[in-house]
VEXVO-207231 format. One record per residue (C-alpha): x negated, z negated, y negated; residue number from 1; residue in one letter; chain. Coordinates in Angstrom, 2 decimals. Last residue first. Example, Ala and Ser with C-alpha at 12.3 -4.5 7.8 and 13.67 -1.06 7.14 Angstrom:
BEGIN
{X:-13.67; Z:-7.14; Y:1.06; i:2; aa:S; ch:A}
{X:-12.30; Z:-7.80; Y:4.50; i:1; aa:A; ch:A}
END
This chain:
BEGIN
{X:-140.51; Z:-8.78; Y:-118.11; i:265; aa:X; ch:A}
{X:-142.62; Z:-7.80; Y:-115.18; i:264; aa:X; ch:A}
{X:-145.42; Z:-9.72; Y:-113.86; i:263; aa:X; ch:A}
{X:-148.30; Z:-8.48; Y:-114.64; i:262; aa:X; ch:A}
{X:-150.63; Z:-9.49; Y:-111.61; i:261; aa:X; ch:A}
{X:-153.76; Z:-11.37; Y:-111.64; i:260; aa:X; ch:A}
{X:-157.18; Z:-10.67; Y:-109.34; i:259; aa:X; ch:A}
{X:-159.60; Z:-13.90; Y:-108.90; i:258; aa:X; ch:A}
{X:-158.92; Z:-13.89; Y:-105.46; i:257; aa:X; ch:A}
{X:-155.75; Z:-12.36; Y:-104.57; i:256; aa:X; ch:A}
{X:-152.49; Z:-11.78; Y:-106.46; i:255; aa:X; ch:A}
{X:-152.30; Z:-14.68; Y:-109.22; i:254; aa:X; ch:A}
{X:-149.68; Z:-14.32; Y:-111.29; i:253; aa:X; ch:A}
{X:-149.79; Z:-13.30; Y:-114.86; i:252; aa:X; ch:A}
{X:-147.34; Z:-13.06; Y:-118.19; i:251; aa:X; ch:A}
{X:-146.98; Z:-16.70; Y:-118.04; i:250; aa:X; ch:A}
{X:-150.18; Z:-17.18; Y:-118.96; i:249; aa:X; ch:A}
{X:-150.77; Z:-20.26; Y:-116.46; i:248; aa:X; ch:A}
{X:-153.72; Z:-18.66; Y:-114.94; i:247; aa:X; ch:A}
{X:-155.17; Z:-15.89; Y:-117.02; i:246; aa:X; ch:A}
{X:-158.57; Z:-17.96; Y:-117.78; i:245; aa:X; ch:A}
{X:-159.87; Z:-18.13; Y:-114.18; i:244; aa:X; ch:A}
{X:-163.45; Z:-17.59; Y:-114.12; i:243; aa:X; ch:A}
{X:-165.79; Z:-18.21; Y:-111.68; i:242; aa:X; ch:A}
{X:-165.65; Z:-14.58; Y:-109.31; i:241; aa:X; ch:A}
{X:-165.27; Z:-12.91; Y:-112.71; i:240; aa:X; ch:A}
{X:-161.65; Z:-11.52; Y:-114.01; i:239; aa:X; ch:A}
{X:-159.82; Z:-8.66; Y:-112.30; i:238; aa:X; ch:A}
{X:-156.43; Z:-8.08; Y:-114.22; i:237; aa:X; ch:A}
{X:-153.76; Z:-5.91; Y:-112.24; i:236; aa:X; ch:A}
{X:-150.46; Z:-4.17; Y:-113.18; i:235; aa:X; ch:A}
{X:-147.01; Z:-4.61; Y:-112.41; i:234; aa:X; ch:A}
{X:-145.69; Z:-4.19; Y:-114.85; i:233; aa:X; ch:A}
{X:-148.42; Z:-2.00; Y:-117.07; i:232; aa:X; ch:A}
{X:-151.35; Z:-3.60; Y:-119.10; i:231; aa:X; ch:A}
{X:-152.15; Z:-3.61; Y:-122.52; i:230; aa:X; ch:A}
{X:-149.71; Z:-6.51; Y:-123.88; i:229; aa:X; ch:A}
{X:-150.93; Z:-8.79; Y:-120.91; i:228; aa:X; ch:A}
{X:-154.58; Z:-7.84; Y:-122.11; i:227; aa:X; ch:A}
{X:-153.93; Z:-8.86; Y:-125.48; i:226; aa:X; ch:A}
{X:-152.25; Z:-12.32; Y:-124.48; i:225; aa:X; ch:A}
{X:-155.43; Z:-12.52; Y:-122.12; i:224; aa:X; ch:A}
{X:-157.77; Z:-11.91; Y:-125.14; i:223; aa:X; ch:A}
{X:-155.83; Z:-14.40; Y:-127.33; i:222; aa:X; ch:A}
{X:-156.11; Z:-17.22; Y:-124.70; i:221; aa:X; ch:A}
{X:-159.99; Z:-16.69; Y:-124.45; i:220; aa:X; ch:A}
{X:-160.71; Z:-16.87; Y:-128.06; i:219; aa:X; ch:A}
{X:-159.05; Z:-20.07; Y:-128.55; i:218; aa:X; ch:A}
{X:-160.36; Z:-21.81; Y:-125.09; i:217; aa:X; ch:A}
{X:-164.34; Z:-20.35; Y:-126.78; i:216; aa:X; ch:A}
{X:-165.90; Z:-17.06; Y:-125.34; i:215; aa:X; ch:A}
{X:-169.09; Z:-16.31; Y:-123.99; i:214; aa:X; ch:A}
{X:-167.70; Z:-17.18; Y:-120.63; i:213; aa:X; ch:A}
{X:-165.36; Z:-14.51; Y:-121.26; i:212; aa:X; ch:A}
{X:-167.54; Z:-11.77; Y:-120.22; i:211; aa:X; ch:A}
{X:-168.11; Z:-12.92; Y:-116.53; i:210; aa:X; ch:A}
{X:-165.38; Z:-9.66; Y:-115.41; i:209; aa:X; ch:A}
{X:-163.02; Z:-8.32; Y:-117.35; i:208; aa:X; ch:A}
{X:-161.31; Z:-5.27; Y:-115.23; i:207; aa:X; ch:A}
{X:-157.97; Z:-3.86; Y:-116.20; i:206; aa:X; ch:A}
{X:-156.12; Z:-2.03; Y:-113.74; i:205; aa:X; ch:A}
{X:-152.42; Z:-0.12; Y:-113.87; i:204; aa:X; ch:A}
{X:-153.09; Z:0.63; Y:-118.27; i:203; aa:X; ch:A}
{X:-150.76; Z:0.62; Y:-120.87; i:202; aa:X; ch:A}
{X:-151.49; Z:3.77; Y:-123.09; i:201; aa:X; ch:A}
{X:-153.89; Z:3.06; Y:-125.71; i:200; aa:X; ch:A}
{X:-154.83; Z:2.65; Y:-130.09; i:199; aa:X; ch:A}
{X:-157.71; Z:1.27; Y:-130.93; i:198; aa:X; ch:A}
{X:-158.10; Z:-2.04; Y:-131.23; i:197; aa:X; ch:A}
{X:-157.92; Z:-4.80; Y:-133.98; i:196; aa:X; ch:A}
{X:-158.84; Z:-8.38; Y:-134.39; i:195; aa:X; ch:A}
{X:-162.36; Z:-7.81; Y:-132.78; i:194; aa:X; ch:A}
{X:-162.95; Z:-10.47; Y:-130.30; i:193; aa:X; ch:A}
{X:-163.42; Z:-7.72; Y:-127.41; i:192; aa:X; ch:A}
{X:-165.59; Z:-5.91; Y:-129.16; i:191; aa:X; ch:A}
{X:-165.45; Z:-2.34; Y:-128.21; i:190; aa:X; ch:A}
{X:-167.42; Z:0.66; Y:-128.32; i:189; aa:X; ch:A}
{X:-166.21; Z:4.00; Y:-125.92; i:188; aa:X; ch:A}
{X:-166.85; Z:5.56; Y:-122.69; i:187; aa:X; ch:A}
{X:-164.81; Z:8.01; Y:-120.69; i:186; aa:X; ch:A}
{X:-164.14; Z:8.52; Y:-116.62; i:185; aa:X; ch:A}
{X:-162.44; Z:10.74; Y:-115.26; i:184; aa:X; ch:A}
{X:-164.58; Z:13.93; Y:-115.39; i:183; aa:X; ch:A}
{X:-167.57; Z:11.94; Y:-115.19; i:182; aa:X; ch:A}
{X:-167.10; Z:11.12; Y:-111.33; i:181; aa:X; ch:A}
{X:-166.33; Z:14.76; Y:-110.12; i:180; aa:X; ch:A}
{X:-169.24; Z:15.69; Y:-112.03; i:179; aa:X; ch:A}
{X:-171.98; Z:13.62; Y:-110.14; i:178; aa:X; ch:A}
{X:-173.38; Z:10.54; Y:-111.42; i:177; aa:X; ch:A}
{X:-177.09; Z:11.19; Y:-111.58; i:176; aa:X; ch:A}
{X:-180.35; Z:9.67; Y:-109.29; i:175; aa:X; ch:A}
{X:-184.07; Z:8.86; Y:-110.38; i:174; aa:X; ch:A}
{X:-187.09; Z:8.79; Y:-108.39; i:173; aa:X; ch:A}
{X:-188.27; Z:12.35; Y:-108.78; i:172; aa:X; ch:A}
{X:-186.68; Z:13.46; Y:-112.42; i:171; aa:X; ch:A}
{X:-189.71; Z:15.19; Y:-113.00; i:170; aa:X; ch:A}
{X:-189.35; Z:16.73; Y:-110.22; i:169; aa:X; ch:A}
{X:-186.52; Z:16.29; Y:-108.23; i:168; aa:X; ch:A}
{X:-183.26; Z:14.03; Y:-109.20; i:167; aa:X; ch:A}
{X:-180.83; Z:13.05; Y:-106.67; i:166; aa:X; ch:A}
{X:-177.35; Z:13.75; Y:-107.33; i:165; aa:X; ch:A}
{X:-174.57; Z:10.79; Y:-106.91; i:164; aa:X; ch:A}
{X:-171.00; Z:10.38; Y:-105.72; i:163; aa:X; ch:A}
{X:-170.57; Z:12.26; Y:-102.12; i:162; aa:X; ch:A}
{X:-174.43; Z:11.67; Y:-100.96; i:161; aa:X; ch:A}
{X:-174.84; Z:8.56; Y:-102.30; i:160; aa:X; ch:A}
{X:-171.89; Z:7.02; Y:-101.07; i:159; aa:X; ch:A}
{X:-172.44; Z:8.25; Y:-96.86; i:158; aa:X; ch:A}
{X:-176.43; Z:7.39; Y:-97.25; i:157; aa:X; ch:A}
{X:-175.42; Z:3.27; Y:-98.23; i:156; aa:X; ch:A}
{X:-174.47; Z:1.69; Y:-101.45; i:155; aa:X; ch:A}
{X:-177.29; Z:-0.21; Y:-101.26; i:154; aa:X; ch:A}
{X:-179.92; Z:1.93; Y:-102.34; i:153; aa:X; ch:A}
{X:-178.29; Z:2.42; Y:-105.35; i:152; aa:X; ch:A}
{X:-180.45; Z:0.40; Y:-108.22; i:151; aa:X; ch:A}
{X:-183.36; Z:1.28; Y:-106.00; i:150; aa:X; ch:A}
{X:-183.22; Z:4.97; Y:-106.83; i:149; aa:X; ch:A}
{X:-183.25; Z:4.20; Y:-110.73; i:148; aa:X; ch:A}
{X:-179.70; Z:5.29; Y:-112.58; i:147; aa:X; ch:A}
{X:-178.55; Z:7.80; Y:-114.68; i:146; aa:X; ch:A}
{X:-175.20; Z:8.08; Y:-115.93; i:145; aa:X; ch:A}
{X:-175.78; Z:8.88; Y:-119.33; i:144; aa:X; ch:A}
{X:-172.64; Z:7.44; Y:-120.30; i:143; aa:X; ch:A}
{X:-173.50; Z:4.10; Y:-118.62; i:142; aa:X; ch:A}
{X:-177.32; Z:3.94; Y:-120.43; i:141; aa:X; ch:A}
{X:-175.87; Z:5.08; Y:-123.73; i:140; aa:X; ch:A}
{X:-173.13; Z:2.28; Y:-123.36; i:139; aa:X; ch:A}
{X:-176.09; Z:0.02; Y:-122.47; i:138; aa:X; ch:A}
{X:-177.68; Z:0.23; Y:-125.78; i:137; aa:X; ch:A}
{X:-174.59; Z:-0.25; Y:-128.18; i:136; aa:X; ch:A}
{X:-173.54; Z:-2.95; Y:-126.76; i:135; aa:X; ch:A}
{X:-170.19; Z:-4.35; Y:-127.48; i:134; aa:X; ch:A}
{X:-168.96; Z:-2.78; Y:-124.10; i:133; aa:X; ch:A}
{X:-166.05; Z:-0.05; Y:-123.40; i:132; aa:X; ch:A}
{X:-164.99; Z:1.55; Y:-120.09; i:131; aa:X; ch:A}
{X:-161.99; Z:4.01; Y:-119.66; i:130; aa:X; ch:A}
{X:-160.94; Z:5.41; Y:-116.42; i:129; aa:X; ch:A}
{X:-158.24; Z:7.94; Y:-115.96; i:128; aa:X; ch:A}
{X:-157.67; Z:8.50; Y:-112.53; i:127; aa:X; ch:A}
{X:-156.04; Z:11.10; Y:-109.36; i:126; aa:X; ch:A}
{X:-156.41; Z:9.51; Y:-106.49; i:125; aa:X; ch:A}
{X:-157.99; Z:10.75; Y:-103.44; i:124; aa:X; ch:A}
{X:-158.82; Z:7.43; Y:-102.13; i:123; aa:X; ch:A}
{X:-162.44; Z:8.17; Y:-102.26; i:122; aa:X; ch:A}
{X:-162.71; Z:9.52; Y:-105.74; i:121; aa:X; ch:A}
{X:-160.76; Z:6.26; Y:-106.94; i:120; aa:X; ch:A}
{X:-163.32; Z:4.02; Y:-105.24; i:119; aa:X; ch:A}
{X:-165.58; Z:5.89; Y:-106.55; i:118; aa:X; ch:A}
{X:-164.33; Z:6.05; Y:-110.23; i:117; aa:X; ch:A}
{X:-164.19; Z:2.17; Y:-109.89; i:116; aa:X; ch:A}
{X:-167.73; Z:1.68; Y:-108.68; i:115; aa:X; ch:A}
{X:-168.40; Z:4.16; Y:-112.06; i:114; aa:X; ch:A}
{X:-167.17; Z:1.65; Y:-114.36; i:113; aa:X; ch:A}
{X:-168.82; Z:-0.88; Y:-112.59; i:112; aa:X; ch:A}
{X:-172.00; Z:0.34; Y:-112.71; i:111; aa:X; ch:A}
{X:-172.30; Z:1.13; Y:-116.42; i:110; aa:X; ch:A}
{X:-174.76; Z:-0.20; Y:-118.42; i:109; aa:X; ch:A}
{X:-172.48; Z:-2.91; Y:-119.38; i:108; aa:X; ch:A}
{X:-169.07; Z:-2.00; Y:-118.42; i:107; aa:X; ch:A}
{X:-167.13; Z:-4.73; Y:-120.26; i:106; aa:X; ch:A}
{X:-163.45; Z:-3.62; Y:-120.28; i:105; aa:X; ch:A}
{X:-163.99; Z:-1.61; Y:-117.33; i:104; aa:X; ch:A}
{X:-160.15; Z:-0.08; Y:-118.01; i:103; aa:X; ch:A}
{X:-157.88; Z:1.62; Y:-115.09; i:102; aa:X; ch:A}
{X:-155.36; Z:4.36; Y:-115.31; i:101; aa:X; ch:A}
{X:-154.34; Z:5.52; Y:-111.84; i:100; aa:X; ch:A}
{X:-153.11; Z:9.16; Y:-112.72; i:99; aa:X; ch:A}
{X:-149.81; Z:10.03; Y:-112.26; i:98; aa:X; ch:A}
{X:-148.06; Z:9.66; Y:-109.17; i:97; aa:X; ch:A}
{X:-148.73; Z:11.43; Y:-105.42; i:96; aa:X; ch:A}
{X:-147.00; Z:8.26; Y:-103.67; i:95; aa:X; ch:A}
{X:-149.83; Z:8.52; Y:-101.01; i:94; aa:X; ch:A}
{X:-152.38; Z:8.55; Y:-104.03; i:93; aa:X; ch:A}
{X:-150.59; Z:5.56; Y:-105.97; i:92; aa:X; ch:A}
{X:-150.67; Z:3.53; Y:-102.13; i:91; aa:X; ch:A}
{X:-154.60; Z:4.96; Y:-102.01; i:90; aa:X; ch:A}
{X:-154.97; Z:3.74; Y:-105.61; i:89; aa:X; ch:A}
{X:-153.86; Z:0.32; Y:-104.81; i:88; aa:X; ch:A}
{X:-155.50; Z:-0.22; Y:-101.78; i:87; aa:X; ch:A}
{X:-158.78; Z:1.15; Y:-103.01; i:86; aa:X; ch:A}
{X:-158.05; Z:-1.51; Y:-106.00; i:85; aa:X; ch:A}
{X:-158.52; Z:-4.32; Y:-103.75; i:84; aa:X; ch:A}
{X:-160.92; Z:-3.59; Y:-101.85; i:83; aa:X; ch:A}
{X:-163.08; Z:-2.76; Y:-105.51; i:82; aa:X; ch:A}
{X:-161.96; Z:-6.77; Y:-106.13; i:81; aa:X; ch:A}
{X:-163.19; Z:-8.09; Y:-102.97; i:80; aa:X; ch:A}
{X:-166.86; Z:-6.13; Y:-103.75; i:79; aa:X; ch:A}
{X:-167.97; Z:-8.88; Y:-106.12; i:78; aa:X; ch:A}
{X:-170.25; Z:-6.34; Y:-107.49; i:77; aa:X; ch:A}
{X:-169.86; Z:-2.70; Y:-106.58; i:76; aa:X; ch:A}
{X:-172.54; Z:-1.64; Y:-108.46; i:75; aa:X; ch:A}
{X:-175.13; Z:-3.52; Y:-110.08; i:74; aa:X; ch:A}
{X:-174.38; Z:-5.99; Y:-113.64; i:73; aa:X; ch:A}
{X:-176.25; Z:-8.70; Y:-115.56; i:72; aa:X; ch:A}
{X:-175.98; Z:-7.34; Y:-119.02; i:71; aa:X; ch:A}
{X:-176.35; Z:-10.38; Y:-121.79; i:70; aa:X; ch:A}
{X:-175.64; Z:-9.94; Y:-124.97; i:69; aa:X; ch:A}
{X:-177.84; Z:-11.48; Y:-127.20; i:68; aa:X; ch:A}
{X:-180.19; Z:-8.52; Y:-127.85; i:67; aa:X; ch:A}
{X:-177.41; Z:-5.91; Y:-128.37; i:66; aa:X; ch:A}
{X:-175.63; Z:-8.26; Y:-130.97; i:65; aa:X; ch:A}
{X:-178.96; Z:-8.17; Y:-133.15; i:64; aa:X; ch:A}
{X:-179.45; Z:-4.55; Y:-132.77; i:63; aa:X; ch:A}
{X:-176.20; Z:-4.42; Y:-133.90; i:62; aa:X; ch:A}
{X:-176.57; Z:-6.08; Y:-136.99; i:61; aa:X; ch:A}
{X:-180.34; Z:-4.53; Y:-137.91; i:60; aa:X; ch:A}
{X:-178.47; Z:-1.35; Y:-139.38; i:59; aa:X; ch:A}
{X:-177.61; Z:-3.92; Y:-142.44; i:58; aa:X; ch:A}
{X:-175.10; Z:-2.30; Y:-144.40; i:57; aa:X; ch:A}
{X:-174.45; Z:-6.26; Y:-146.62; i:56; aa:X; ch:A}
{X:-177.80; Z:-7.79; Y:-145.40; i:55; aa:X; ch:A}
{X:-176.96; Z:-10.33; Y:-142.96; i:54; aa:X; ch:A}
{X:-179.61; Z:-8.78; Y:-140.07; i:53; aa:X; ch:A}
{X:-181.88; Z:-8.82; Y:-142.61; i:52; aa:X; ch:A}
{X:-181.77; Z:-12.69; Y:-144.09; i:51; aa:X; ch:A}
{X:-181.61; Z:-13.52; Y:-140.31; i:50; aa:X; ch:A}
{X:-185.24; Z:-11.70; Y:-139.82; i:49; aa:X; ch:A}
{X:-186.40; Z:-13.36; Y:-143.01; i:48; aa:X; ch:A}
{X:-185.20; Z:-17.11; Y:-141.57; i:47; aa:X; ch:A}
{X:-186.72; Z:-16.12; Y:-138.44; i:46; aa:X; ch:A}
{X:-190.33; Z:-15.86; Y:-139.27; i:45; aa:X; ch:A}
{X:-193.27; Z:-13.52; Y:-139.49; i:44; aa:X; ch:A}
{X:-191.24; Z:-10.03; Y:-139.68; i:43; aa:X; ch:A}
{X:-192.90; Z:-7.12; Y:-138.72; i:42; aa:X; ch:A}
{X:-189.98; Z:-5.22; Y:-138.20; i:41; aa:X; ch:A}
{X:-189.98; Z:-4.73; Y:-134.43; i:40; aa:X; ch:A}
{X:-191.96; Z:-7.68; Y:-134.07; i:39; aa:X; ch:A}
{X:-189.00; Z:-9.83; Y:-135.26; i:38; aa:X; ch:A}
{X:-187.07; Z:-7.77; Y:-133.21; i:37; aa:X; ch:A}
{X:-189.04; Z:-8.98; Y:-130.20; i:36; aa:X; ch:A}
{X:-188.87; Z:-12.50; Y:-131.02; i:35; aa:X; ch:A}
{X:-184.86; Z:-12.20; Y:-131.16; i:34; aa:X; ch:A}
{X:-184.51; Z:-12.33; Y:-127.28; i:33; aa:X; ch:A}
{X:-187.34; Z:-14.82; Y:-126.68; i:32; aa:X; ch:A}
{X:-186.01; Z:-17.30; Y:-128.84; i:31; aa:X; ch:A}
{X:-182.41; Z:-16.65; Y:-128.57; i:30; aa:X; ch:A}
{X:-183.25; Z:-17.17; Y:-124.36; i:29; aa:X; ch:A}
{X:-185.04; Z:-20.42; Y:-125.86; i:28; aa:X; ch:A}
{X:-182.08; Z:-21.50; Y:-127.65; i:27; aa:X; ch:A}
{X:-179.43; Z:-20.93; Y:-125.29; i:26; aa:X; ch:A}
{X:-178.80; Z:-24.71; Y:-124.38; i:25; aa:X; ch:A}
{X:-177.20; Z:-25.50; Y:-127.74; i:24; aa:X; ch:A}
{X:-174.29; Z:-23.21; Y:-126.49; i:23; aa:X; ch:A}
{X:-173.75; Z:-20.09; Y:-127.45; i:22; aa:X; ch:A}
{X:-169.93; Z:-18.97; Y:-128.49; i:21; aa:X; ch:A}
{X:-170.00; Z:-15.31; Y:-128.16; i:20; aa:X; ch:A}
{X:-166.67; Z:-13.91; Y:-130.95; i:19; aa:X; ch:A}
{X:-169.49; Z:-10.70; Y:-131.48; i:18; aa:X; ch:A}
{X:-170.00; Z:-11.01; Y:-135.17; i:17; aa:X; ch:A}
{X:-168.81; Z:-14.07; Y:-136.68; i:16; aa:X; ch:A}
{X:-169.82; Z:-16.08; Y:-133.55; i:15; aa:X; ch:A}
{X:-172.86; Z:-13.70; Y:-133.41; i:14; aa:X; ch:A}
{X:-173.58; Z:-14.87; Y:-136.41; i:13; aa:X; ch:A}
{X:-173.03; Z:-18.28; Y:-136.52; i:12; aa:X; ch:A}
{X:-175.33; Z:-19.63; Y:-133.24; i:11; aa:X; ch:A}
{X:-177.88; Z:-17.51; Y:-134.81; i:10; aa:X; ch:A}
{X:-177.56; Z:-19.58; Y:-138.41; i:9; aa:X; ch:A}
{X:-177.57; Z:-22.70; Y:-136.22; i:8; aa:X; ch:A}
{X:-180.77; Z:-21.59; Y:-134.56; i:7; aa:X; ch:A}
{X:-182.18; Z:-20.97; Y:-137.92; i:6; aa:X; ch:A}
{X:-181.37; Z:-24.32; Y:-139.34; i:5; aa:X; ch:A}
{X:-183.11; Z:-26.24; Y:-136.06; i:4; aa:X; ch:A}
{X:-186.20; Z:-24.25; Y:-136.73; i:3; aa:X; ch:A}
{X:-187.07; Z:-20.98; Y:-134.52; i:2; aa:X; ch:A}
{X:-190.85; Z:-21.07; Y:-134.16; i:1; aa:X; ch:A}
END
């Protein structure tokens, strides 16, 4: 049973930890998330479970992050914004520039960073595509690269053939990122909410897409200052097909749906 005091101690945490604001709503998705850990330890109630996850070097703390974090994801996902960028890197192709730098700034278990390195692949333009996620567990998933058959079967014969290996074997059933993708594309940790991070060039595309949800009005106006700093003139921030947090930033105009523009200083 998770109490009233425990599901205010949850609600804490991963405010302290991740920046997620849940809502009172959430508490039978924390229920059935968390249970499992419980079981993982053999722990009989929550209040023990919470006492671990808040011990000072607890290796439980991520775990705990990874099972509230929610990874709804498949490739090319609200396709308008991948039509978007295969204009931008063919016109950065045709110009014969520097690498299109882009940034999956919540890749999940990857499909999203590797739509972009597609999309790039097919435009014959040279990138440098980072993706980050809080989650421990799907970052090994995206790096890996490996995906289930029917988690590409949309993507039509033409895209699996040019971006993806099919497995034989033991592998039968299963397909793999090719080369040409993985050299361009890198994965690291990141929470978004965290008050530092890591040092980067400006980047021509940032994606955040249906991560900010999770975040309160504070939290969201800091990340879009942040992103404004990160991001090129010119540049482009893809946010989630309900979202709209960049809009009167003055840093951002709206280019498209749900796509933002740097504008220049």
């Amino acid at each position: 049973m998770l109490n009233e005091r425990d599901f205010g101690r949850v609600r804490h945490m991963i405010d302290e930890y991740a920046g997620i604001k849940l809502s009172a709503q959430k508490r039978n998705m924390v229920y059935n998330r968390l249970l499992r850990r419980l079981r993982a330890h053999g722990v009989s109630n929550f209040g023990d479970y919470l006492d671990l996850v808040q011990a000072d070097a607890s290796a439980e703390r991520q775990a705990f992050v990874n099972a509230l974090t929610t990874n709804l994801t498949a490739f090319f996902r609200e396709p308008h914004h991948f039509e978007l960028l295969a204009t931008v890197a063919a016109d950065r192709a045709r110009k014969g520039n520097a690498p299109l730098r882009v940034w999956s700034s919540a890749c999940s278990t990857g499909e999203e960073a590797w739509s972009i390195a597609m999309v790039l692949r097919e435009a014959g333009c040279a990138g440098d595509i980072r993706a980050s996620d809080i989650d421990s567990e799907v970052l090994r998933t995206a790096s890996a690269g490996v995906y289930r058959n029917e988690r590409v079967t949309d993507l039509g014969p033409s895209r699996l053939k040019k971006h993806f290996l099919r497995g034989t074997g033991a592998n039968e059933g299963l397909v793999s990122i090719r080369p040409e993708l993985r050299a361009m594309t890198r994965f690291f940790q990141l929470n978004l909410q965290s008050p530092a991070w890591p040092q980067q060039e400006r980047y021509d595309v940032i994606f955040c897409r249906n991560v900010v949800i999770y975040f309160d009005r504070e939290g969201q106006r800091r990340l879009v200052a942040r992103f404004a700093d990160m991001l090129a003139p010119g540049g482009l921030l893809m946010v989630g097909h309900s979202e709209s947090f960049p809009a009167g930033h003055p840093a951002f105009r709206s280019c498209g749906r749900t796509a933002y523009e740097r504008v220049a200083h």
